[in-house]
C-alpha positions in Angstrom: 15.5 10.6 -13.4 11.9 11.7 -13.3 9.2 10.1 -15.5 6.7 12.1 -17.0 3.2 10.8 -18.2 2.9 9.7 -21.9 0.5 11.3 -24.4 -3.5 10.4 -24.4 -3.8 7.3 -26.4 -7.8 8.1 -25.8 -10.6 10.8 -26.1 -11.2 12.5 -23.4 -14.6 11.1 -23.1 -13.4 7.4 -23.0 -10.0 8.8 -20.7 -12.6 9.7 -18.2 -15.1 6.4 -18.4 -12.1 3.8 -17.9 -10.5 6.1 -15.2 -13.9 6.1 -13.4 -15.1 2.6 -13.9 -11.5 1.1 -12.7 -12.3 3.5 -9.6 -15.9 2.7 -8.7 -15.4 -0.9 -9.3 -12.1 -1.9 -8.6 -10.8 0.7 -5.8 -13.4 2.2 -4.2 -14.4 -1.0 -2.1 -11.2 -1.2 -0.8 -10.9 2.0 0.6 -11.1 3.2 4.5 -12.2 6.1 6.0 -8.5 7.5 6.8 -8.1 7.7 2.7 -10.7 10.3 2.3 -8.9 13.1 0.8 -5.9 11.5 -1.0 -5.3 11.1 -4.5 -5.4 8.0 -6.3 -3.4 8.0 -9.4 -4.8 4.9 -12.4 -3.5 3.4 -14.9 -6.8 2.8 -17.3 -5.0 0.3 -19.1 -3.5 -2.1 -16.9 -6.0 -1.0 -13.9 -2.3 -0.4 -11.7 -2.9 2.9 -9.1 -1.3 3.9 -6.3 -2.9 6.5 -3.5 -1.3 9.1 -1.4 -1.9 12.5 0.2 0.9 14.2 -2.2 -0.1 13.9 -6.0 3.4 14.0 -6.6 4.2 11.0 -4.6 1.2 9.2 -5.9 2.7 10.1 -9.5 5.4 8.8 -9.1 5.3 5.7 -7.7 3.0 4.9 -10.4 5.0 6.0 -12.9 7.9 4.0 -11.4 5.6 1.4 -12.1 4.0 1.8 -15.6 6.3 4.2 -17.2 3.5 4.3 -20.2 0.8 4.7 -17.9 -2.6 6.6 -19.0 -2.4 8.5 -15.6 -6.4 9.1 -14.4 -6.3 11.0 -11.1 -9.1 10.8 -8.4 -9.5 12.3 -5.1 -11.2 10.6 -2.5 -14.2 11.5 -1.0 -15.0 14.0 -3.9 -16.2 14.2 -7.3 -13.5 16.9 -7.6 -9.5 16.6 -7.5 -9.7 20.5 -7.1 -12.3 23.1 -6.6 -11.7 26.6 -7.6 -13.9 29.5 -7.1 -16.2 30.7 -3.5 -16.2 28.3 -0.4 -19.7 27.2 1.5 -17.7 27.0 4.5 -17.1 30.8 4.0 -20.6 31.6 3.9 -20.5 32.4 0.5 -23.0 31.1 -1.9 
């Protein structure tokens, strides 16, 4: 049975500030240099995550977890869990 996220129970604005804070203070310090890159899924209610290289994986095993988790997804090493748009390393600007 797969569990699916629950509805925002905050703004987006305050989504964003717990989701961060639980990262730069809780998670971060713990982290090595082999975890650059994966995703770390929270939980900005309990504080719960769970970090993999597949989002999916991460995901779930959260939401195995804390099925009424308020899911906040980071990517480690980057401000950004995706970046659209031209490359550096391409040489483009």
């Amino acid at each position: 049975m797969k569990m699916t996220a629950q509805q925002p129970r905050y703004s987006k604005e305050e989504f964003a500030r717990r989701g961060d804070d639980i990262y730069e203070h809780t998670i971060r310090p713990q982290l090595a240099g082999e975890d650059d890159g994966k995703f770390v899924m929270i939980d900005i209610e309990t504080g719960a995550y769970e970090i993999d290289s597949d989002e999916m994986t991460a995901s779930d095993r959260l939401l195995a977890r804390c099925p009424e988790a308020q899911v906040w997804m980071m990517r480690v090493g980057s401000r950004y869990v995706r970046r659209f748009g031209a490359s550096h390393s391409l040489g483009l600007a």
